[in-house]
KEFI-111768 format. One record per atom (N, C-alpha, C): y, z, x; residue in one letter. Coordinates in steps of 0.001 Angstrom, whole numbers, plus 500000, padded with zeros to 6 digits. Example, Ala and Ser with C-alpha at 12.3 -4.5 7.8 and 13.67 -1.06 7.14 Angstrom:
REM KEFI-111768
494310507800513190A
495500507800512300A
496700507800513200A
497750507080512850S
498940507140513670S
500030507870512900S
REM end
This chain:
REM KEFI-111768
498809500000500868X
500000500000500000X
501227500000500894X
502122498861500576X
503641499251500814X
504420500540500775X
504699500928501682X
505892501584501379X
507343501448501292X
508409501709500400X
509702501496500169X
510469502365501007X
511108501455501474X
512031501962502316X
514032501868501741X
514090502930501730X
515455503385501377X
516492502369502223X
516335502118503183X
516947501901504160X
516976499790503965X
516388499613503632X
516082498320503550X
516989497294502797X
517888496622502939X
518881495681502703X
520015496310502253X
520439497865502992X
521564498512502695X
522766497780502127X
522821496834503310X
524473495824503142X
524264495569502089X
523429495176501151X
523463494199499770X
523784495776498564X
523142496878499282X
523088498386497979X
524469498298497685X
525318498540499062X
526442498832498943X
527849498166498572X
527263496862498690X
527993496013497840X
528071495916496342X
526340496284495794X
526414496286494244X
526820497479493907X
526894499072494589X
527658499212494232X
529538499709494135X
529878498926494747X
531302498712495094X
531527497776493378X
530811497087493819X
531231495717492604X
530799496626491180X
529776497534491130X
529423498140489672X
530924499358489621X
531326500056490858X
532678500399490333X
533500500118489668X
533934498573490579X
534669497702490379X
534826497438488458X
533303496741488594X
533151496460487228X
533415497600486356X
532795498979486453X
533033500057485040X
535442500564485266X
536117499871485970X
537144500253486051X
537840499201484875X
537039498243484968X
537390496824484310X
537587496996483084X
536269497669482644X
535886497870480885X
536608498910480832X
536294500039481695X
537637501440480955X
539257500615480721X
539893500016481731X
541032499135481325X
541172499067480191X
539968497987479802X
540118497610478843X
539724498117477594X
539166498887477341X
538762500053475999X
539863500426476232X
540604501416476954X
541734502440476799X
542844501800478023X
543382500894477749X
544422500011478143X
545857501471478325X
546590501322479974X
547910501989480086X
549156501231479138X
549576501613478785X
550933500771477858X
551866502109477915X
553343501474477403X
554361502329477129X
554755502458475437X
555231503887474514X
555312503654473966X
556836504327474017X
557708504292472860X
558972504862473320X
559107505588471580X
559520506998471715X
560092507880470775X
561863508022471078X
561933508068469732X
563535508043469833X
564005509539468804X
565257509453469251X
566218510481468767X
565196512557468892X
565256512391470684X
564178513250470984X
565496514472471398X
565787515690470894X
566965516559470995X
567245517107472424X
568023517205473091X
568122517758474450X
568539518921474585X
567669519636475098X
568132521138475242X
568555521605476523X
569984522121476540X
570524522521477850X
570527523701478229X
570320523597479517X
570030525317480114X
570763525509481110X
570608526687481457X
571605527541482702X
573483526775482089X
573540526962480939X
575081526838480195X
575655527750480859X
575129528814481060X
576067529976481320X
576915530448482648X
576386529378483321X
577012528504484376X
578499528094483795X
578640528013483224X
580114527596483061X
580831528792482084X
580139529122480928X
580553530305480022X
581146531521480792X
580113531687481815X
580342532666482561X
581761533107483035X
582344531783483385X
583368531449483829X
585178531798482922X
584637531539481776X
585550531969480323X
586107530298480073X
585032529263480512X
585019527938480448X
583933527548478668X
584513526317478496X
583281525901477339X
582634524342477537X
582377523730477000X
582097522415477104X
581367521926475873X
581238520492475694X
580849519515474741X
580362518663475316X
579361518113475157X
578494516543474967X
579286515437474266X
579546514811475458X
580322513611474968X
579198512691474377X
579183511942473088X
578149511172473094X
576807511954471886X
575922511441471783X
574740512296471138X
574310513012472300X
573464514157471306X
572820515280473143X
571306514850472082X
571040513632472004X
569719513112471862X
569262511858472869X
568452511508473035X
567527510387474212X
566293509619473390X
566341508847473839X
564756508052473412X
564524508286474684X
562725508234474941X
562133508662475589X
560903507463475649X
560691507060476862X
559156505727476992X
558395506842477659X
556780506564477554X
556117507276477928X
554768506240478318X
554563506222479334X
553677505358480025X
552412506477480120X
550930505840479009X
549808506678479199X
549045505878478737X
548092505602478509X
546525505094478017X
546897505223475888X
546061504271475781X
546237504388474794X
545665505380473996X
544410506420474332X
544300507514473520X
545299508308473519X
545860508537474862X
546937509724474723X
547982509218473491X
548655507821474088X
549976507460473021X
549129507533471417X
548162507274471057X
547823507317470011X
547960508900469265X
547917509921470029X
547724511187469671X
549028511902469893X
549806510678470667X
551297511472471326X
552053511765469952X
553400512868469669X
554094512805468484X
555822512781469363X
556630512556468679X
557350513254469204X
558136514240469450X
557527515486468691X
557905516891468425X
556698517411470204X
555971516633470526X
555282517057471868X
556013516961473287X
557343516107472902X
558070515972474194X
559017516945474294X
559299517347475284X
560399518232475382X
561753517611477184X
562942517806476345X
563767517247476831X
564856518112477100X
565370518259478435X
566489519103478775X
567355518670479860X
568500519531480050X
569666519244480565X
569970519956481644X
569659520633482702X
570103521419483352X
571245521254484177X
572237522511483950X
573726522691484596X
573617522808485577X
572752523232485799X
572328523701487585X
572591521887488399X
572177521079487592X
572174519768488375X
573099518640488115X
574244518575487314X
575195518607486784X
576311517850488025X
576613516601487892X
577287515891489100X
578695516201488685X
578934517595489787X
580857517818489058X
581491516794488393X
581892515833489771X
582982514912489834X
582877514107488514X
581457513720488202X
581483513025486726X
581384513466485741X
580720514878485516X
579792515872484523X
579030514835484263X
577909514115484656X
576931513803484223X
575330514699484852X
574634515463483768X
573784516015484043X
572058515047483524X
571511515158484589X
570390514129484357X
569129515075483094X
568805514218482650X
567744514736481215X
566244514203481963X
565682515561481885X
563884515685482711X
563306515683481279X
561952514811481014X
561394514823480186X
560054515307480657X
559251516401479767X
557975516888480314X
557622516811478638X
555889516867479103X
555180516645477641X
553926517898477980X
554400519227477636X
553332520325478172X
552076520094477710X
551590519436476440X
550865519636476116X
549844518318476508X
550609517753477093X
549169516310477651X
549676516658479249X
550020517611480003X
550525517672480946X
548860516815482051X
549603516156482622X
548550515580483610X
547669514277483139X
548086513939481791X
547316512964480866X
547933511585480524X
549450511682480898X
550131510500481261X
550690510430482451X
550815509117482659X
551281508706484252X
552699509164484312X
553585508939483380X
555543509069484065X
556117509081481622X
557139509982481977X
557804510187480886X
559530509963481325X
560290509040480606X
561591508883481266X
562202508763479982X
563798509171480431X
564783509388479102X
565556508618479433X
566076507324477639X
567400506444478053X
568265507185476904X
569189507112477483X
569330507433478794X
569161508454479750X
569781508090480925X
569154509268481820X
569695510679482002X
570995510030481574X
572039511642482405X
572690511872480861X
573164513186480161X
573973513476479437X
575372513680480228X
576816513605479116X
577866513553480095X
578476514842479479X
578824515759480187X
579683517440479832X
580691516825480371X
581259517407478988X
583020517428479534X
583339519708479343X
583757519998480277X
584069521485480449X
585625521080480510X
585755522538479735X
587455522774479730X
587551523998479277X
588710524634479150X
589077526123478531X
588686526453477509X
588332527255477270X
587992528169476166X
589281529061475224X
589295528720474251X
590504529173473701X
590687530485472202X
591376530559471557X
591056531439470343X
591965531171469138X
591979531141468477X
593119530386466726X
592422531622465404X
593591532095465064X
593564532925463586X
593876532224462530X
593128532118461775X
594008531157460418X
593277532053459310X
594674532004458042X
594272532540457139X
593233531848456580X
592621532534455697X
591561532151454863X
592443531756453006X
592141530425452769X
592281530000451329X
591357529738450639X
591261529987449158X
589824529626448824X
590172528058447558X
588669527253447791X
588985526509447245X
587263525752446228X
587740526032445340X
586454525741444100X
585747524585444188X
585079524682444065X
583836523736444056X
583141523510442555X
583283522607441042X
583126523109440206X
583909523092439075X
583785523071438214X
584378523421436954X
583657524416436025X
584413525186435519X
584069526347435006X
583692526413433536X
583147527183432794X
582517526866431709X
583844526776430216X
583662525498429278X
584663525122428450X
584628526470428153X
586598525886427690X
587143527714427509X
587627528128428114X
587688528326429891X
588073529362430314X
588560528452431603X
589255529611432227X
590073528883433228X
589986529781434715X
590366529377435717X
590651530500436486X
591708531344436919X
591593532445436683X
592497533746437168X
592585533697438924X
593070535197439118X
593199535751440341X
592027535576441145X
592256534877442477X
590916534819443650X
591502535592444637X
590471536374445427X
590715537047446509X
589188536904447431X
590359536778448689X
588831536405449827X
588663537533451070X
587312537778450944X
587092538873451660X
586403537864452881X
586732538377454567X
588024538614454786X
589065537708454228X
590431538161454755X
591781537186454780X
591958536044455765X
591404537025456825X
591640535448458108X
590231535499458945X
590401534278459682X
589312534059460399X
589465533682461519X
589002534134462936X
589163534298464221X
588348532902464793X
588512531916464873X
587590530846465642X
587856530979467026X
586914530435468083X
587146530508469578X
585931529514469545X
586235528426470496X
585820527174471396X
586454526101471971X
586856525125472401X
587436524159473653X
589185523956472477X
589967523950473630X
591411524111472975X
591332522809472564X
590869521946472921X
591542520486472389X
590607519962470809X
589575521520470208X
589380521258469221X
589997522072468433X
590555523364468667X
591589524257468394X
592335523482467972X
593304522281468622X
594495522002468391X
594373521158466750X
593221520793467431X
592938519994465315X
593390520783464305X
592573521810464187X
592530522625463565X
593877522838463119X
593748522625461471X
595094522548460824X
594964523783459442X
594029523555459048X
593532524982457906X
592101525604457915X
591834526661457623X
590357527267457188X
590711527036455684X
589336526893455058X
589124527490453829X
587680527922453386X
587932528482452201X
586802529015452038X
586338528527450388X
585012527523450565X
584377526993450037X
583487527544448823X
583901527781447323X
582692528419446779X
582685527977445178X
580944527722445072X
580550527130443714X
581182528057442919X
582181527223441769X
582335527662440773X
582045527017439576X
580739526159439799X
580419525996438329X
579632526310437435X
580556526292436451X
579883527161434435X
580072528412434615X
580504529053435225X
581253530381435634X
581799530730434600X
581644531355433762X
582784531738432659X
583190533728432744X
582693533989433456X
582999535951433644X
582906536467435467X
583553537192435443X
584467537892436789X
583365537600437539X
583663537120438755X
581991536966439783X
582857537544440945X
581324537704441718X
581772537419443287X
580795536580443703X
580865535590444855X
580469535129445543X
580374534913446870X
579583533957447541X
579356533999448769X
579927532507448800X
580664532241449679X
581418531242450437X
581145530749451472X
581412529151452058X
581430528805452815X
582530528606453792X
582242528268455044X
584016528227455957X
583855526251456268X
585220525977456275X
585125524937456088X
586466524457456763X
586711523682457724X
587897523666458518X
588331522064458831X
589429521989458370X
590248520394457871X
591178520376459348X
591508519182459296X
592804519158460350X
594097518581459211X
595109518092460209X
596340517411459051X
595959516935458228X
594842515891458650X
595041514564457594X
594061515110456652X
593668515844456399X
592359516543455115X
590887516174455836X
590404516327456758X
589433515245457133X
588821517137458415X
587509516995457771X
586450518279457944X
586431517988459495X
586391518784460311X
586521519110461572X
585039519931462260X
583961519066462491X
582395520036462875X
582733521463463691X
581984522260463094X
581806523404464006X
580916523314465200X
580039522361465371X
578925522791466449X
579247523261467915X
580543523163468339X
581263523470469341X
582129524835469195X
582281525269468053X
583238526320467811X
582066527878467500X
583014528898467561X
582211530216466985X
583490530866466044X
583233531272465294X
583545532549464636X
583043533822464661X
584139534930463802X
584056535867463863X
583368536830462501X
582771535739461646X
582443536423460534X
581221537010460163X
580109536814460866X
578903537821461642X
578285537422460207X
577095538289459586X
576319538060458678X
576888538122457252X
577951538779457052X
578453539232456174X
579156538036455469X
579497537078456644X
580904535564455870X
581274535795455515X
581343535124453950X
582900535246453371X
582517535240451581X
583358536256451247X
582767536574449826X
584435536244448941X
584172535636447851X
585254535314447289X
585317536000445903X
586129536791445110X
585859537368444081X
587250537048443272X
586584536457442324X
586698535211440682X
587402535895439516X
588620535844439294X
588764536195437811X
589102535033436787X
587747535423435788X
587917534103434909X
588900534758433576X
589420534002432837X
590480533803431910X
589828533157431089X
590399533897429547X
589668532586428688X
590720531984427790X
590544530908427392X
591774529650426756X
592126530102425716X
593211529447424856X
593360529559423624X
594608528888423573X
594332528271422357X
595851527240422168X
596480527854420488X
597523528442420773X
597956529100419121X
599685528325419201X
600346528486417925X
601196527620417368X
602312528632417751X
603507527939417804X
604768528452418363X
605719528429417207X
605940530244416472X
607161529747415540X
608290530715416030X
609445530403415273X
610385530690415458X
611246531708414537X
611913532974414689X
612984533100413683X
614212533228414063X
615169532785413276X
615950532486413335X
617410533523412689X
618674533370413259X
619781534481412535X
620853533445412496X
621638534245411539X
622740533758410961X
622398532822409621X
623658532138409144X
623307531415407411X
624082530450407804X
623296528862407085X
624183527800407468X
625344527822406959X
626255526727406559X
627650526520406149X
627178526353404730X
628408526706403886X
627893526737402187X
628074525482401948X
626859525242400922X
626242523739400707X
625080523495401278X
624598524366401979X
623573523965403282X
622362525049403152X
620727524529403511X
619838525126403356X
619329524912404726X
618822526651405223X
617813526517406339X
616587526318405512X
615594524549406228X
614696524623405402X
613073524884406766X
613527525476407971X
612544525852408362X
612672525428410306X
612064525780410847X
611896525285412283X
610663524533412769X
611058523483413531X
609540523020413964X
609949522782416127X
608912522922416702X
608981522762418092X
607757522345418687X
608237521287419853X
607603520329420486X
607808520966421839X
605739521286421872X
605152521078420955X
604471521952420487X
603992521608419281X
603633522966418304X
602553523707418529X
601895523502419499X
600731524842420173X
601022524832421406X
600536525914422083X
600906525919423830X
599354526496424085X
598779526443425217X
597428526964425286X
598009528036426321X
597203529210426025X
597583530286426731X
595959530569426785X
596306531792428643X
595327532531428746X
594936533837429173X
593864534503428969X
594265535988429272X
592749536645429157X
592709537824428883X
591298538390429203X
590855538695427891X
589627537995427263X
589131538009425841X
589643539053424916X
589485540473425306X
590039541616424168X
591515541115424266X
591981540701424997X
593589540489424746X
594233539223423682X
593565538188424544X
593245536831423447X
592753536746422556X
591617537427421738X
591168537343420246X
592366538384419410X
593200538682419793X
593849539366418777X
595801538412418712X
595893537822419416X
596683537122419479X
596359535774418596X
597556535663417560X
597612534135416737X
598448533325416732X
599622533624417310X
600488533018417845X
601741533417418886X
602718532897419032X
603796532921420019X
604944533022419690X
605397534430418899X
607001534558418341X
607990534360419160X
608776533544418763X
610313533452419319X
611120534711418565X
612019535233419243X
613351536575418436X
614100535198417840X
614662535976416625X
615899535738416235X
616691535027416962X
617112536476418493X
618495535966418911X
618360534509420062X
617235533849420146X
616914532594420671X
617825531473419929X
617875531456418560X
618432530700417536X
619245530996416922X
620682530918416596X
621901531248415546X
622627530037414889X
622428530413413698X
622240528959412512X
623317529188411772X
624236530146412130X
625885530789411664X
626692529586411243X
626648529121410022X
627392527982409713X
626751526863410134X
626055526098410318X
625794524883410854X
625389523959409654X
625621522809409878X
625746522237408505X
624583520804409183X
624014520718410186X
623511519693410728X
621889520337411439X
621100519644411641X
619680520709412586X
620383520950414014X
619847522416414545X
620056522436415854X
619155522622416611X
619276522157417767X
618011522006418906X
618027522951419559X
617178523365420305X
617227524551421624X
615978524285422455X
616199524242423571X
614695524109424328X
615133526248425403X
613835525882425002X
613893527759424928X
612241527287425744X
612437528545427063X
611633529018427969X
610830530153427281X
609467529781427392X
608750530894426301X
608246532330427249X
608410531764428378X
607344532405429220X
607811534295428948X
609146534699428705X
609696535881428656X
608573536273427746X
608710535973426344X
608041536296425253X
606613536211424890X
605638536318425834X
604603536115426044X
604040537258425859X
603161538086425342X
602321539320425428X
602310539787426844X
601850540923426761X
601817541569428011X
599699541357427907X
599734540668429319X
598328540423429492X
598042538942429323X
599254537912428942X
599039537163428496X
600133535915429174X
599050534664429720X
600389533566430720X
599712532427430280X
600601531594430862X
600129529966430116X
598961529631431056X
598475528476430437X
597388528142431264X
598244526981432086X
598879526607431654X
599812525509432882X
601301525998433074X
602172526742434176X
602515527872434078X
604086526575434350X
603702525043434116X
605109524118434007X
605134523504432767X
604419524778431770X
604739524518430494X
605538525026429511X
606431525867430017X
607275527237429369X
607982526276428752X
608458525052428706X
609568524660428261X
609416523841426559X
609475524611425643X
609576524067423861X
610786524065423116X
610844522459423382X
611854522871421870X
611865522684420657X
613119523852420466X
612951523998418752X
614165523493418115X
613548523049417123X
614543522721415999X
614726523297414294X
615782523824414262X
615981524627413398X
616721523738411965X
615901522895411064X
616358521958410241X
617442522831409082X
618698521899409470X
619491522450408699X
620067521238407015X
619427521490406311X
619874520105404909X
621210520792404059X
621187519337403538X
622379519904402828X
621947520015401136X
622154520818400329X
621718521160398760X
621501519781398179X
620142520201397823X
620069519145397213X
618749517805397802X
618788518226399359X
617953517284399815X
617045518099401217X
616027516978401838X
614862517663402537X
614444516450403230X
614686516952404468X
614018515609405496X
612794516086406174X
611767515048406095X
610446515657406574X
610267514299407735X
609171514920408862X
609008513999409284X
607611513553409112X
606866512457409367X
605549512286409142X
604734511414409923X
603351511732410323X
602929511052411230X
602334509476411022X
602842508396411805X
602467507094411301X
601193506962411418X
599999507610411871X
598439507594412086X
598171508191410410X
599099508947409736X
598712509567409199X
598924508386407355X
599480507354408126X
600020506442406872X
598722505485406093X
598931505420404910X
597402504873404245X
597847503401404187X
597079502316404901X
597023500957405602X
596488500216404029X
597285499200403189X
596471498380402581X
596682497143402688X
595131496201402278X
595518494426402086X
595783494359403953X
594938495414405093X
594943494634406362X
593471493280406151X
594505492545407001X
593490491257407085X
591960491498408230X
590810490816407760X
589369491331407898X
590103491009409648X
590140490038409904X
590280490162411560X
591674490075412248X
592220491317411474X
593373492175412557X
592598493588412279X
593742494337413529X
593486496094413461X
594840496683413539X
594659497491413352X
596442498093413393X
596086499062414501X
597677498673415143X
597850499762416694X
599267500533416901X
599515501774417315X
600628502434417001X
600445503501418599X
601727503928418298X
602145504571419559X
601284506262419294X
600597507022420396X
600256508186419651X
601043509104419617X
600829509895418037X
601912510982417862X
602939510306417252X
603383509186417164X
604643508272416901X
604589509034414996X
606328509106415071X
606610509856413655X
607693509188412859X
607701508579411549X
608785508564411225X
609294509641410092X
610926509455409741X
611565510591409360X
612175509898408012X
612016510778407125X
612262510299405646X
612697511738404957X
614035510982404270X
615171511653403559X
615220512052401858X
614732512639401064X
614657512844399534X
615934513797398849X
616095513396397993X
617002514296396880X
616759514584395808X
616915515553395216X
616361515776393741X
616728517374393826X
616134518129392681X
616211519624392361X
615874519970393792X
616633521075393985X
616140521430395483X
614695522568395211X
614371523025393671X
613265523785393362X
611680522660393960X
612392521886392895X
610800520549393073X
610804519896395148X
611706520081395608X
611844519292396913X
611190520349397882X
611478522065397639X
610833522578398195X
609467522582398453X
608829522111396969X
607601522355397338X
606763520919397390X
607461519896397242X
607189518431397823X
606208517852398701X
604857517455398077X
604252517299399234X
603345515482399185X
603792515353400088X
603775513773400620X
602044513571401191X
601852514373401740X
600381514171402516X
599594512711402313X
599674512696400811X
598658511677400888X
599396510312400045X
601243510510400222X
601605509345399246X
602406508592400118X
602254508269401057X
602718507374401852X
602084505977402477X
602320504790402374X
601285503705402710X
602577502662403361X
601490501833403536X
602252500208403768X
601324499363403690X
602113498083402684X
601288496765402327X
601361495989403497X
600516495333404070X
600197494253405231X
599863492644404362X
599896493145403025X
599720491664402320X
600712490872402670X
600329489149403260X
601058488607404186X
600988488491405608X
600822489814405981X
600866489633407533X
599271489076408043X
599258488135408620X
598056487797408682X
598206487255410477X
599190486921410775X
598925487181412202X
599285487870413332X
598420488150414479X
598673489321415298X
600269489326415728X
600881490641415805X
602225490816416226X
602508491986416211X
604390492439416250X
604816493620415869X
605455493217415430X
605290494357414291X
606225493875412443X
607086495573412507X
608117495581411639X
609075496798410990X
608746496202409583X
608146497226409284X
606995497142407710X
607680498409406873X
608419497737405221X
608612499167404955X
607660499864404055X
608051501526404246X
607400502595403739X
607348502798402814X
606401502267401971X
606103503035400085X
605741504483400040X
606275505235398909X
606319506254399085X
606081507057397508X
604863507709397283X
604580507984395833X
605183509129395713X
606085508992394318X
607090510776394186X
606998511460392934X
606969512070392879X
607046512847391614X
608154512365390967X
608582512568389665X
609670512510388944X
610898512976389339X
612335512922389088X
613123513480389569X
613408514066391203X
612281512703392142X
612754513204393564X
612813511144394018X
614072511115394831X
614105509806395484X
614573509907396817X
613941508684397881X
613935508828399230X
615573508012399071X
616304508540399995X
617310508410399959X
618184506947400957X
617106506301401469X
617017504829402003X
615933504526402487X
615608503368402540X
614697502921402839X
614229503059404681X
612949503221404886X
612485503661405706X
611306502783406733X
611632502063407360X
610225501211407893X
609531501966408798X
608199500916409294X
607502502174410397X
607334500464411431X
606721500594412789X
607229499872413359X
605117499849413313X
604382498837413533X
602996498597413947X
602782497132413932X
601981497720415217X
601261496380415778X
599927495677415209X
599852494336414965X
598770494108414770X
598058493306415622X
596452493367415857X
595578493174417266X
594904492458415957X
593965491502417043X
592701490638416945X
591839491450416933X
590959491533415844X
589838492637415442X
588169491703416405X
588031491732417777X
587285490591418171X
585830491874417404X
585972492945417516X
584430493399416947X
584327493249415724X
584984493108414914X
584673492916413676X
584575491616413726X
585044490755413988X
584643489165414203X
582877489321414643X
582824489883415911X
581399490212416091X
580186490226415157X
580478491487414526X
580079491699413635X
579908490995412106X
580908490412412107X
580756489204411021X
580125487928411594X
580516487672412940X
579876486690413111X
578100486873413319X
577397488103413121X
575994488583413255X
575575488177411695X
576292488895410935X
575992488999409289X
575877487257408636X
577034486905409457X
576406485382408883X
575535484580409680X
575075484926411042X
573429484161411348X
572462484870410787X
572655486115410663X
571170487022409556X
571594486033408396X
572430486326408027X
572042485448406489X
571810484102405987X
572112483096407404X
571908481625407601X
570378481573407755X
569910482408408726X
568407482801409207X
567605482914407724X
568175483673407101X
567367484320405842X
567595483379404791X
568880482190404635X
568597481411403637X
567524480250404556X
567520479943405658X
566883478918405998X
564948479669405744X
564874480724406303X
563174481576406227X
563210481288404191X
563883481582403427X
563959480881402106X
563811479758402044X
564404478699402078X
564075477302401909X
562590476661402627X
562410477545403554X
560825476938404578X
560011477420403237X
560428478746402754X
558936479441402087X
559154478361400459X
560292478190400050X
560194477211398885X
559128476166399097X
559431475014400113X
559176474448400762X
557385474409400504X
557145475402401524X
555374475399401028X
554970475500399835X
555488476257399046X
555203476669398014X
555313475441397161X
556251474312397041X
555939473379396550X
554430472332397106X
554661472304398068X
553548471597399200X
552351472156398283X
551957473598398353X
550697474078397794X
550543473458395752X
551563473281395167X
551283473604394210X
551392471373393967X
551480471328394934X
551414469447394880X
550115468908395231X
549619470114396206X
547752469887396622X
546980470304395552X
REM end
């Protein structure tokens, strides 16, 4: 028998296996291929800051203090890579004065040794350092919200008053107001709340904190709410002195005739209106109406202010007639429209009033009531315009308007009612023609 010898055509062993290396490097390649993959917007965290803080210095990141990041590894790793696994930082310690550009090291602890190279674009973050500074500004508060119908807002007070900021002067100098930020909506009873800080420059335009500190620790900023509740009641008047003989005070009216006021519920449900004194008005002989615009705000309850506090100003008029007659005024919305044509609409100014003059027993004139006898015929007017249309006027016996009276209205192109008519007559063209089809068969059948 042969024996095998180990030793026997070495040169050829060691070639196959060089080349079977060779070869299993080939296939790993290629099963798990090196490639790059790149994560973006990876956060940079800077260290040894206090390198400069220390100093009573601050600084800012010019630019984002974020990097994309390529990462050259095999494809199992990138397949498993995230990018919450990279970690990215800044160190001051290495920080090129002359430029402040500090270079960003990317390490991946958790595949440490499992990829070839991790690099950040870019490479360097840029610090700009400068002084450190300090600014007091009061605190204002400002709502966020609308509050529940009804009610309005009262007295705000902000706990604290001011607020101490400190970080780089040249963001200081922005800095044009604090305020203090807090939901107030559907709020209708006394709150307190918790607030936000919120800091504008001139032009109204929010100014980031991420560079700044304050002084308001856990506590912030608490804002405490007094709500008010609405009410709109009617404004009358009395009046002193007696007109000139011949002459009847037949009453006061003032524009305009409710004011909305507000105040704290037990105070406001017992309030029904807004007396004027006497000595506001003196009607001592006057043979004509007199006007007064009278500031209400004096005469207001105690507990009790307007809800729009540039509304004090009503005036009154104290109608003065002469025996015998009664001028009323009346609202033209309020006038009964007949014979308008199907496609016009009538249009009027709002609130618009006209004023009409009667004579008769001054017993029957007192108690005279027009409400529902006033109209105007449009028979005729048939195209759009503005007409002076006069006022018919239904009277009792023994009372006459003492001239004639027009009212001034516009008339418009009614295009929806055209609409609408123009619908009613294809339904009903539709429905005589679905008629004539069904005649139609119905003869057909009774001819078969």
């Amino acid at each position: 028998m042969r024996k095998y010898k180990f030793m026997n055509n070495l040169g050829l062993k060691i070639i196959a296996l060089v080349f079977s290396a060779f070869l299993w490097l080939i296939v790993v390649n290629l099963d798990n291929p090196v490639s790059s993959s790149t994560f973006t917007n990876i956060p940079v965290t800077i260290v040894n800051d206090d390198i400069i803080t220390s100093a009573g210095d601050v600084y800012q990141v010019l630019g984002d203090q974020s990097v994309s990041v390529v990462v050259y590894a095999n494809r199992k790793v990138r397949q498993n890579l995230s990018a919450d696994d990279i970690v990215a930082t800044a160190d001051i310690k290495e920080m090129d004065t002359s430029t402040g550009l500090v270079p960003v090291k990317i390490t991946i602890p958790e595949y440490s040794g499992d990829y070839e190279s991790a690099e950040a674009v870019p490479r360097n973050l840029q610090i700009q350092r400068e002084k450190s500074g300090r600014k007091v500004l009061s605190l204002s508060v400002r709502t966020d919200g609308d509050p529940r119908d009804g009610y309005i807002f009262g007295q705000m007070t902000v706990q604290p008053e001011n607020v101490t900021i400190t970080g780089p002067e040249s963001i200081l100098e922005q800095i044009d107001r604090a305020v203090a930020n807090v939901d107030t909506t559907d709020i209708y009873e006394d709150t307190r709340a918790s607030a936000e800080l919120v800091l504008y420059d001139s032009d109204g335009n929010v100014i980031s904190q991420n560079q700044l500190e304050n002084n308001l620790g856990e506590d912030g900023i608490t804002v405490s709410i007094e709500m008010l509740e609405l009410k709109s009641v009617p404004v009358t008047v009395n009046v002193s002195g007696t007109p000139a003989e011949g002459y009847n005070f037949t009453g006061c009216t003032s524009e305009p005739e409710t004011v909305q006021i507000c105040g704290k519920s037990d105070v406001i449900d017992a309030i029904d209106e807004i007396t004027l004194p006497s000595s506001v008005l003196d009607i001592n002989g006057a043979d004509s109406p007199i006007e007064r615009t009278v500031n209400i705000t004096p005469y207001l309850p105690e507990g009790v202010s307007l809800a729009d506090e540039n509304s004090g100003n009503v005036k009154i008029t104290a109608m003065i007639e002469q025996d015998g007659t009664r001028t009323i005024n009346f609202l033209v919305s309020s006038i009964v429209i007949n014979n308008l044509s199907e496609n016009l609409k009538v249009s009027y100014e709002p609130d618009a009033e006209i004023t009409m003059t009667f004579s008769g027993e001054q017993d029957r004139l007192n108690v005279l009531d027009i409400s529902n006898a006033v109209s105007v015929d449009l028979d005729g007017y048939t195209q759009p315009g503005t007409y002076d249309i006069p006022v018919n006027v239904t009277l009792p016996e023994g009372i006459t308007m003492t001239s004639e009276v027009t009212v001034r209205i516009t008339l418009e192109e009614d295009t929806e009612n055209d609409a609408e008519n123009q619908t009613d007559t294809d339904t009903n063209s539709s429905s005589d023609q679905e008629d004539t089809e069904n005649s139609s068969g119905q003869e057909e059948q009774q001819t078969e």
